[in-house]
C-alpha positions as CSV (number, residue, x, y, z in Angstrom):
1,X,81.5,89.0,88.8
2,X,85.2,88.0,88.9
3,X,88.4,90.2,89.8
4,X,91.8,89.6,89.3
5,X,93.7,88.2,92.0
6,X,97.3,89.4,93.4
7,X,99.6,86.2,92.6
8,X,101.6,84.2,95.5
9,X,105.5,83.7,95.5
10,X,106.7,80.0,95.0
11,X,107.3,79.0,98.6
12,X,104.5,79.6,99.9
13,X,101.4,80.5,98.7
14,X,99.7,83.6,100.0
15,X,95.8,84.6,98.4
16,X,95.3,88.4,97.9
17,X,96.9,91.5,99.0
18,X,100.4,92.2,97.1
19,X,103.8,93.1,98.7
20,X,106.7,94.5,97.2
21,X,110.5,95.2,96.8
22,X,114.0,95.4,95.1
23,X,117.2,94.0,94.5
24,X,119.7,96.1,95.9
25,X,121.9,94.7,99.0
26,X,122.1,96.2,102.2
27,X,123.5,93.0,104.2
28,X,125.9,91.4,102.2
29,X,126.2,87.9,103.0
30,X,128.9,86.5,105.3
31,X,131.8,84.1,104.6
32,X,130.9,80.8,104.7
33,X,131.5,78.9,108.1
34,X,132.2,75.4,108.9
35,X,129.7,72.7,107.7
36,X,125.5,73.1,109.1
37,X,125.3,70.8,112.1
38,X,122.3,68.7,112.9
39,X,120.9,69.2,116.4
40,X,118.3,66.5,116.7
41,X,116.2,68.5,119.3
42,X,114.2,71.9,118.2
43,X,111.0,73.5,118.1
44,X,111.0,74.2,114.6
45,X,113.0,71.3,112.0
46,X,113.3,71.3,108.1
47,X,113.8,68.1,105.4
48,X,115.7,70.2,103.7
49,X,114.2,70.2,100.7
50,X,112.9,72.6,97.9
51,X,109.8,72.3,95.9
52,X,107.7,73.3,93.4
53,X,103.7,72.7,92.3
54,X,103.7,69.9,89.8
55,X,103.0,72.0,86.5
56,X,101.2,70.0,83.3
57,X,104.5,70.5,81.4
58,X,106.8,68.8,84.2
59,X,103.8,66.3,84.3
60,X,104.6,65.2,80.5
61,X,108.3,65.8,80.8
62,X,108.2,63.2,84.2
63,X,105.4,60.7,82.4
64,X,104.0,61.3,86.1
65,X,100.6,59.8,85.9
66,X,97.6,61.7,86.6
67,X,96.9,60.1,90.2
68,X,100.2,60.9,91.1
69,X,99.3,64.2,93.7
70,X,102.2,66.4,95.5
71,X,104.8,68.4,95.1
72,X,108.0,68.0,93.0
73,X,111.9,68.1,94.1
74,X,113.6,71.4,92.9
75,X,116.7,71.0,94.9
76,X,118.1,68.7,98.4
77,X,119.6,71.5,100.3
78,X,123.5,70.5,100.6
79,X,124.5,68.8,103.9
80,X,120.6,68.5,104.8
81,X,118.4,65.2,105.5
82,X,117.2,65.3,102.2
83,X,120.3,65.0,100.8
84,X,122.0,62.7,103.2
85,X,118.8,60.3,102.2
86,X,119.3,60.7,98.4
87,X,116.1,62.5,97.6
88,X,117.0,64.7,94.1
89,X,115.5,66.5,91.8
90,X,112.3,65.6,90.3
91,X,111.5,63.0,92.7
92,X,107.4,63.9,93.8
93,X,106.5,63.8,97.5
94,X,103.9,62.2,98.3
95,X,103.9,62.1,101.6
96,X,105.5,62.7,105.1
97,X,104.9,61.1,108.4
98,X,101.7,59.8,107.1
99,X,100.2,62.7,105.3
100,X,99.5,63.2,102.2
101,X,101.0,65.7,99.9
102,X,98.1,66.8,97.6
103,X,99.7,69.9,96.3
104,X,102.4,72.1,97.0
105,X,100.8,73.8,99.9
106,X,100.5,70.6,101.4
107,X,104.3,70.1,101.0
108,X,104.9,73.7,102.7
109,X,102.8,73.1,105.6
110,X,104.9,69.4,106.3
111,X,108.2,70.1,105.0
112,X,109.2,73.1,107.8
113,X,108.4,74.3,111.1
114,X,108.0,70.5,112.3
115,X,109.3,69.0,115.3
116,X,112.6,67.1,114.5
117,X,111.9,63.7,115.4
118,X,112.5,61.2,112.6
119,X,110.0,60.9,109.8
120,X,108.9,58.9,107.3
121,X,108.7,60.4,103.5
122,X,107.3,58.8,100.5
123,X,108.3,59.4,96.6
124,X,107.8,59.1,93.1
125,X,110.5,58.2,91.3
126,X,110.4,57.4,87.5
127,X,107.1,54.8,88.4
128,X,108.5,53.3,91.7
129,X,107.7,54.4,95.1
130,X,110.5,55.1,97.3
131,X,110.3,55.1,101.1
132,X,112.9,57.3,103.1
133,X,113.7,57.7,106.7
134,X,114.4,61.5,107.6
135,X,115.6,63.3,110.6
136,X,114.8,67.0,110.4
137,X,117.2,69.3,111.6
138,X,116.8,72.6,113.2
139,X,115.9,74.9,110.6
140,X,117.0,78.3,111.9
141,X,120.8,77.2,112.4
142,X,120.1,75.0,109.2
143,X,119.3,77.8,106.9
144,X,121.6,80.5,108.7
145,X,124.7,78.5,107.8
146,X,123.7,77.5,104.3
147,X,123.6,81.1,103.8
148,X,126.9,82.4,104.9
149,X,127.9,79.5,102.6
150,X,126.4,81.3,99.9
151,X,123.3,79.3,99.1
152,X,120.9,81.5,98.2
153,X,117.8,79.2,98.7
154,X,119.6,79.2,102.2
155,X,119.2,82.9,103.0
156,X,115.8,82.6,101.4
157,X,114.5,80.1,104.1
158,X,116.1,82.4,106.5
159,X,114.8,84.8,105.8
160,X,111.4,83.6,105.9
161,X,111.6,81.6,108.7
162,X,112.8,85.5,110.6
163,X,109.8,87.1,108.5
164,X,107.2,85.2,110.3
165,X,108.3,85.8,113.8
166,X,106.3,88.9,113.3
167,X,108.3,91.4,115.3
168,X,109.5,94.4,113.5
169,X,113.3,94.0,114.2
170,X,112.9,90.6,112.7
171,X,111.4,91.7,109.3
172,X,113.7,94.7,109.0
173,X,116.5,92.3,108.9
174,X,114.4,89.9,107.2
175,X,114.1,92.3,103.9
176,X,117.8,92.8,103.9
177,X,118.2,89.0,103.8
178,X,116.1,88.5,101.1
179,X,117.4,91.2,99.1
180,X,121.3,89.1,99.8
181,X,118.7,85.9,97.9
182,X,118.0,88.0,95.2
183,X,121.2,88.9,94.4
184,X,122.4,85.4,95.2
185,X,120.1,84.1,92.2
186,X,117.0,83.0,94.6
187,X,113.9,83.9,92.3
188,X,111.7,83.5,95.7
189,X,114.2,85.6,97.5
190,X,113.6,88.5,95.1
191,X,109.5,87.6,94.6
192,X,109.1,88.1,98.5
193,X,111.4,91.0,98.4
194,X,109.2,92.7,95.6
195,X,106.2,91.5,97.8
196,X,106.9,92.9,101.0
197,X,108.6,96.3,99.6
198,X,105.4,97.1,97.6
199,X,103.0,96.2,100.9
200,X,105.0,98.0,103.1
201,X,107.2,100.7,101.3
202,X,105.8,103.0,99.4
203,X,108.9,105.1,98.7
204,X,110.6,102.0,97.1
205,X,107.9,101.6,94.4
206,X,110.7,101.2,91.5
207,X,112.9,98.3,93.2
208,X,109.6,97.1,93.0
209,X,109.3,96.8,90.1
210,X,113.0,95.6,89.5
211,X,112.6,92.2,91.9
212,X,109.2,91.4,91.0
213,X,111.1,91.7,87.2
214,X,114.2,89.7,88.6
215,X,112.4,86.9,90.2
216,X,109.9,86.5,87.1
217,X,113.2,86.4,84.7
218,X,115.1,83.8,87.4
219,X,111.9,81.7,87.2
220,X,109.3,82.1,89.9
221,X,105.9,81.8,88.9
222,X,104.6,84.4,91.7
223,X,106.9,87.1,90.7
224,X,105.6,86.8,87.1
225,X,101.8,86.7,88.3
226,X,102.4,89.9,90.8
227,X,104.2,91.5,88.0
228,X,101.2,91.1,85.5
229,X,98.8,92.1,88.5
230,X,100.4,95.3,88.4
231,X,100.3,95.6,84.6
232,X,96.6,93.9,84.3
233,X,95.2,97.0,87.1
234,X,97.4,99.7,86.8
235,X,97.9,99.7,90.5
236,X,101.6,101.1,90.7
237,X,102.6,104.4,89.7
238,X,105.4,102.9,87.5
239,X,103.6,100.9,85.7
240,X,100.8,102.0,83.3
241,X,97.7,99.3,82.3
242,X,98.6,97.1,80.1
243,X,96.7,93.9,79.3
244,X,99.0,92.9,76.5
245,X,101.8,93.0,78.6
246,X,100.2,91.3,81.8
247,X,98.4,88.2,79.9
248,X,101.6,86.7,78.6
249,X,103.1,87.5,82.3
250,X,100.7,86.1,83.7
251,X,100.6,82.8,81.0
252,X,104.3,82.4,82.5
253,X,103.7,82.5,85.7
254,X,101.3,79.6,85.0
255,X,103.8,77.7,83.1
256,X,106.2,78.2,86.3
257,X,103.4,76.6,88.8
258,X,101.7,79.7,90.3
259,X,98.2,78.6,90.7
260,X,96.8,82.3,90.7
261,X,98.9,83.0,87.5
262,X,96.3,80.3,86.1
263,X,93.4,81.6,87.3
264,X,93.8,84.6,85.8
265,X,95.4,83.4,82.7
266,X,91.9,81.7,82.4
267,X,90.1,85.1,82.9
268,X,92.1,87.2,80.6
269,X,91.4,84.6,78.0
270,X,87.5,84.2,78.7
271,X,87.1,87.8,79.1
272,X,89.7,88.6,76.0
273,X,92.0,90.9,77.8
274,X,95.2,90.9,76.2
275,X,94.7,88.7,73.8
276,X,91.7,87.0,71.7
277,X,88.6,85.7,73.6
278,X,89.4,81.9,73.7
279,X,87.0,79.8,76.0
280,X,88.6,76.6,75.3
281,X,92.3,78.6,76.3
282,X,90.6,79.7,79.7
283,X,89.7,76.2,80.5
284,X,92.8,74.7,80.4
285,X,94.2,77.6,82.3
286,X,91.4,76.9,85.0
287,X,92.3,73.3,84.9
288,X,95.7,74.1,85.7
289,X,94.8,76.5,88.6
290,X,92.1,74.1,89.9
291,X,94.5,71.4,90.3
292,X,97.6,73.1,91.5
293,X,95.2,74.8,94.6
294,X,93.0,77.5,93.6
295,X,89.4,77.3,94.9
296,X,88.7,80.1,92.3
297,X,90.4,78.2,89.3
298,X,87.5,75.5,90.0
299,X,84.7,77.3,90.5
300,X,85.5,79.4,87.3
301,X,85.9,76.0,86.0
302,X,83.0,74.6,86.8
303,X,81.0,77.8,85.8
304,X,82.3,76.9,82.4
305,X,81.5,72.8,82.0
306,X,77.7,74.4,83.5
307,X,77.1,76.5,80.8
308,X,78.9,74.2,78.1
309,X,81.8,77.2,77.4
310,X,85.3,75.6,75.6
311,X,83.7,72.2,76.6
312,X,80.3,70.2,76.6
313,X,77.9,70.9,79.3
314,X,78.7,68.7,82.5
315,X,76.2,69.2,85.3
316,X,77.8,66.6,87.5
317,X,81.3,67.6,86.9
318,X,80.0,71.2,87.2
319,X,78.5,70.4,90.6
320,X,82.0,69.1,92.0
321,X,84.0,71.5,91.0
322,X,82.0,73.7,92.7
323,X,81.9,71.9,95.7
324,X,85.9,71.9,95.6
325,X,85.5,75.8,95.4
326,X,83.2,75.8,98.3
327,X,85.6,73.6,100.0
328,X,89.0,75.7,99.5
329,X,92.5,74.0,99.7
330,X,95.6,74.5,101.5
331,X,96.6,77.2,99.1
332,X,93.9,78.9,98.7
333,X,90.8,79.1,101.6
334,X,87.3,78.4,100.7
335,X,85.5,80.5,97.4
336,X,82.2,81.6,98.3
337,X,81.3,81.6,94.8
338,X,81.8,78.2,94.7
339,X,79.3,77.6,97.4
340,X,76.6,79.8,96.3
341,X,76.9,77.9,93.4
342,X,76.4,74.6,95.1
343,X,73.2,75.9,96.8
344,X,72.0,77.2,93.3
345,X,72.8,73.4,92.0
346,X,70.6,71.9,94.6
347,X,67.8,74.1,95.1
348,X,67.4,73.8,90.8
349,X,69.1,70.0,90.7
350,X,72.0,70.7,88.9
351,X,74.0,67.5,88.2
352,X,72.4,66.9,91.4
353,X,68.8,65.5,92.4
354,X,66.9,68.7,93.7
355,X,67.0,68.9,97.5
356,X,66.0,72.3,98.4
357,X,66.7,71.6,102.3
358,X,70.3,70.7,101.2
359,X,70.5,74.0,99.2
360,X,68.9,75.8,102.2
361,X,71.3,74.9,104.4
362,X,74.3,75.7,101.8
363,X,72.7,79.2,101.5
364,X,72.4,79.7,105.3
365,X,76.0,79.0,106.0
366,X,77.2,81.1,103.0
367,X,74.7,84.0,104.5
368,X,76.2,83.4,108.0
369,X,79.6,83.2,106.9
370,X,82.3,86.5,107.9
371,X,83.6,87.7,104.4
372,X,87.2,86.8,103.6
373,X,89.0,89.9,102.1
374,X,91.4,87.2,100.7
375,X,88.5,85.7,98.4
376,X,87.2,86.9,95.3
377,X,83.6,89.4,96.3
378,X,83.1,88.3,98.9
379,X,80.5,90.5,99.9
380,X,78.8,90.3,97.2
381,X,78.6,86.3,97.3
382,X,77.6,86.6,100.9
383,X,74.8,89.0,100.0
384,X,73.2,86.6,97.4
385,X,73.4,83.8,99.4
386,X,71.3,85.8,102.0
387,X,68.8,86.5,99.3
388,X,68.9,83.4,97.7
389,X,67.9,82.1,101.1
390,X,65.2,84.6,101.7
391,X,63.7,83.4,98.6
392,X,63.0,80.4,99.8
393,X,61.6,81.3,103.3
394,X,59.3,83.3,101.0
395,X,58.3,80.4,99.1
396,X,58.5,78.1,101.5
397,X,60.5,75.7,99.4
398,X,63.1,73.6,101.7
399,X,62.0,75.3,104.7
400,X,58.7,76.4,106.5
401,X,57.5,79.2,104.8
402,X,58.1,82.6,107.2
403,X,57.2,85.6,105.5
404,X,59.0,87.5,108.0
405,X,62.4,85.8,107.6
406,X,62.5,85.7,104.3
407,X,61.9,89.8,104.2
408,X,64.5,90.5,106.7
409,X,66.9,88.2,104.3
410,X,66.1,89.3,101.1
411,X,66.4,93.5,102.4
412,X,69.5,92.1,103.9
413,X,70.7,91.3,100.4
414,X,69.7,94.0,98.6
415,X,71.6,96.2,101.2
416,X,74.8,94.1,100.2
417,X,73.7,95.4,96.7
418,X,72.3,91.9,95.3
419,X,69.8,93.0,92.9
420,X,67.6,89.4,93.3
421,X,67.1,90.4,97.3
422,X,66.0,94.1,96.0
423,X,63.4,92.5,93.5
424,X,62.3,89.7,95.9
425,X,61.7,93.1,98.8
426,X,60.0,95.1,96.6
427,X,57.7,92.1,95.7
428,X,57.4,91.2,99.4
429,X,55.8,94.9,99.3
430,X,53.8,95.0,96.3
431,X,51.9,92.0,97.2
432,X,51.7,92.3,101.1
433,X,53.6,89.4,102.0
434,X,53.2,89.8,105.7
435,X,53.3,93.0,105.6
436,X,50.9,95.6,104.3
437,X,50.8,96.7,100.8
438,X,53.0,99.5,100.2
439,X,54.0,100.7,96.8
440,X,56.4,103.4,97.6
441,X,58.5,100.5,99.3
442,X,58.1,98.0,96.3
443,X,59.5,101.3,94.3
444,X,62.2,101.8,96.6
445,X,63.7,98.4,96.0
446,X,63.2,98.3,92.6
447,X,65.0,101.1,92.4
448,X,67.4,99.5,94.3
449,X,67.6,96.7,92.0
450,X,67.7,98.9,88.7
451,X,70.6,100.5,89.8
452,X,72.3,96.9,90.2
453,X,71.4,96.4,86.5
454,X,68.7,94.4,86.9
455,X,66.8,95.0,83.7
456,X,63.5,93.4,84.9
457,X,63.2,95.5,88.0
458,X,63.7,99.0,85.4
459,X,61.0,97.5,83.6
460,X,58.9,97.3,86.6
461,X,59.7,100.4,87.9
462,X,59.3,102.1,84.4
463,X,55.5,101.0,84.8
464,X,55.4,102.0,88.6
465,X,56.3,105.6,87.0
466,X,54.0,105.4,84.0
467,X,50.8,105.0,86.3
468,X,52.5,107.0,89.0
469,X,52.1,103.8,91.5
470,X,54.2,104.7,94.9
471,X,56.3,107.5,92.6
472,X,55.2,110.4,90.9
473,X,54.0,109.8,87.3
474,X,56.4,110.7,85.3
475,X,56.0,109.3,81.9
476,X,59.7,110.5,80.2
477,X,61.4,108.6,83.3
478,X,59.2,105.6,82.7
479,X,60.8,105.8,78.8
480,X,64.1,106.2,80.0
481,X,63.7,103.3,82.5
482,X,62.5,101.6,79.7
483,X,65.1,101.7,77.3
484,X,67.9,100.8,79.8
485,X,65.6,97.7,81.0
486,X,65.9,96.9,76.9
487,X,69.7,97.7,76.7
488,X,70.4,95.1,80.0
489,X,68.8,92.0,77.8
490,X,65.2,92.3,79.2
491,X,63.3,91.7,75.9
492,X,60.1,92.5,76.9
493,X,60.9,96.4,77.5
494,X,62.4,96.5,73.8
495,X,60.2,98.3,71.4
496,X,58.7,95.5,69.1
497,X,60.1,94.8,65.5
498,X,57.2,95.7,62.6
499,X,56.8,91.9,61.1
């Protein structure tokens, strides 16, 4: 099952829970003071440079080639390293002080907050690699004075940088500072604005509205995906449900470089909200998301080259994709999708030779694992990893067979509602897997599993009622179960055709 996900703003990218705001100014910004000094010794140094994901149309407009990974210049921040060094705009960063930039996160996590001692950065530029030797400078004082000069990407960095001090009297002043960006013309400034008003003031829901607006029409991806969010689930009292009006925000925001404005580009166009059901569409948009740095974007991906949807079946590239799910990236932590997936590969040698211990151990982690309410159901993964592992304790398949184990694990998953862990329990019951026979139980948990819409378990409990095995008979509920058993795809429930 997928869900949409909450977009991130352009500076940094942040997976789930949405924030909010508005433009108006409460702190207007100061006149602008002698030139930003350097100090060479701080806790906390900038390049002093602005970037942005590398999108597939700046990749054609660039001719960057498709090994090229990192994060492209938007803008050297006046009197900073970066422009002392002659980095510009469209350059790609590739690396700095010996890491490499793989996507824009990467850039985020190197670029600020680092100590200021002199650094090494590598570029792209128009085919040639260019070496550079930067010394950061102090970033507070940096950005502070850029913004009583009236740089707006100035107050925006200020404003962050005060944001994630995480005292209250910081982020007060914080919000006022990014509403100065908005108004300055920072489309970050009013994305985070939007953000953090909507997370944290409820009273404020229509400047809201207005800076998530704002910072979609200045150009920032995230402000475009959070405004479609809003549209795509009805979730603010301003705004009504709307898929036609979220898919082609959320279509932008992908064209702008938000890597969750992708993903979910790619589910409103494999699910056909908002526009016509277009396979081949959602795979370029998971494409896009996969490489920019969504775990999601690639296990939706590789759901797609598994099952040969908008392209021809892949196994191996199927199985990779996947594993880059499982994996996560520094935008976006791991999917547990993605992982379950990876055990399913092994344990059924998908793309992959079968190696049930390999798919065991996949499972176990997955079971083990403390859900991430930033990830996409993650209970729900997390519960059919538990019973996909149970399964094979049960049939001893990758693992010595314990009967035991494999109960506890499969009840486990049919209390996270996994409907496979209900129907493996209630089998566990029926046939006295190390336990005694007990058909009330087996009915329980197929019970259980029906209600999860699983259309086999109906079926089986349709019969349990018909001969009145651990539930009173009861042939009209045994008809009933039937016909929804037919109506979720299980065939043999559905009355048979006359020939």
């Amino acid at each position: 099952m997928k869900r949409f996900l909450g977009g991130c703003f352009a500076a940094v990218v942040f997976f789930g829970g949405l924030l909010a705001g508005g433009c108006a100014s409460s702190n207007p910004i100061e006149p602008p003071p002698s030139a930003a000094t350097a100090p060479r010794r701080c806790e906390g140094g900038t390049l002093g440079i602005e970037a942005g994901p590398i999108t597939r149309q700046l990749r054609k407009r660039l001719q960057i080639p498709e090994d090229v990974r990192g994060a492209a210049v938007v803008q050297a921040l006046p009197d900073g390293p970066g422009a002392a060094a002659g980095i510009r705009p469209d350059d790609v960063v590739e690396e700095i002080g010996g890491t490499r930039i793989g996507n824009y996160c990467d850039f985020e996590s190197s670029a600020y907050n680092r100590s200021c001692d002199p650094v090494r950065v590598v570029l792209w530029r128009a085919g040639a690699t260019v070496e550079v030797n930067l010394v950061p400078f102090e970033q507070e004082a940096f950005f502070r004075d850029l913004c009583r000069g009236g740089v707006a990407a100035g107050c925006f960095r200020q404003a962050r940088t005060l944001w994630h001090r995480n005292r209250d009297d910081d982020r007060e002043r914080a919000l006022g500072i990014f509403q100065n960006a908005c108004v300055a013309g920072s489309a970050e400034g009013c994305a985070e604005e939007g953000l953090h008003l909507l997370k944290d003031r409820a009273d404020r829901t229509q400047e809201t509205v207005v800076a998530l607006q704002r910072s979609c029409d200045l150009g920032s991806g995230a402000g475009c995906t959070h405004l479609a969010f809003l549209y795509a689930t009805g979730s603010n009292t301003l705004v009504k449900k709307d898929d036609r009006r979220a898919t082609p925000l959320y279509v932008k925001g992908c064209d702008l470089g938000d890597p969750l404005g992708c993903y979910n580009a790619g589910l409103m166009s494999e699910e056909g909200r908002g526009t016509s059901r277009d396979a081949s569409r959602a795979l370029a948009r998971y494409e896009d998301a996969c490489e920019m740095g969504s775990s999601a974007g690639c296990t939706n991906l590789g759901f797609l080259y598994e099952h040969g949807r908008g392209v021809e079946k892949d196994p191996a590239r199927a199985i990779a994709l996947y594993q880059r799910g499982c994996d996560g990236t520094s935008c976006q932590r791991s999917n547990l999708n993605g992982c379950v997936n990876v055990g399913r590969a092994y344990r059924d040698g998908i793309g992959v030779e079968k190696n049930a211990a390999r798919a065991a151990s996949v499972f176990q982690e997955a079971c083990n694992r403390k859900p991430d309410p930033e990830d996409i159901n993650p209970e729900a993964n997390r519960s059919r990893a538990c019973s996909l592992l149970g399964a094979l304790y049960l049939a001893g398949d990758g693992v010595a067979t314990d009967l035991a184990k494999g109960r506890e694990l499969s009840e486990l998953g049919c209390e996270g509602g996994d409907s496979f862990g209900c129907f493996n329990a209630s089998a566990v019951y029926s046939q006295g897997s190390g336990v005694e026979k007990d058909p009330a139980r087996s009915a329980f948990f197929l019970d259980k599993a029906c209600q999860a819409d699983d259309g086999e378990a109906c079926q089986y409990l349709a019969a349990a009622y018909e001969t009145g095995t651990g539930v009173p008979r009861d042939r009209r509920r045994a008809a009933d179960l039937s016909r929804k058993a037919c109506d979720l795809g299980y065939e043999p429930a559905c009355p048979k055709k006359p020939r």
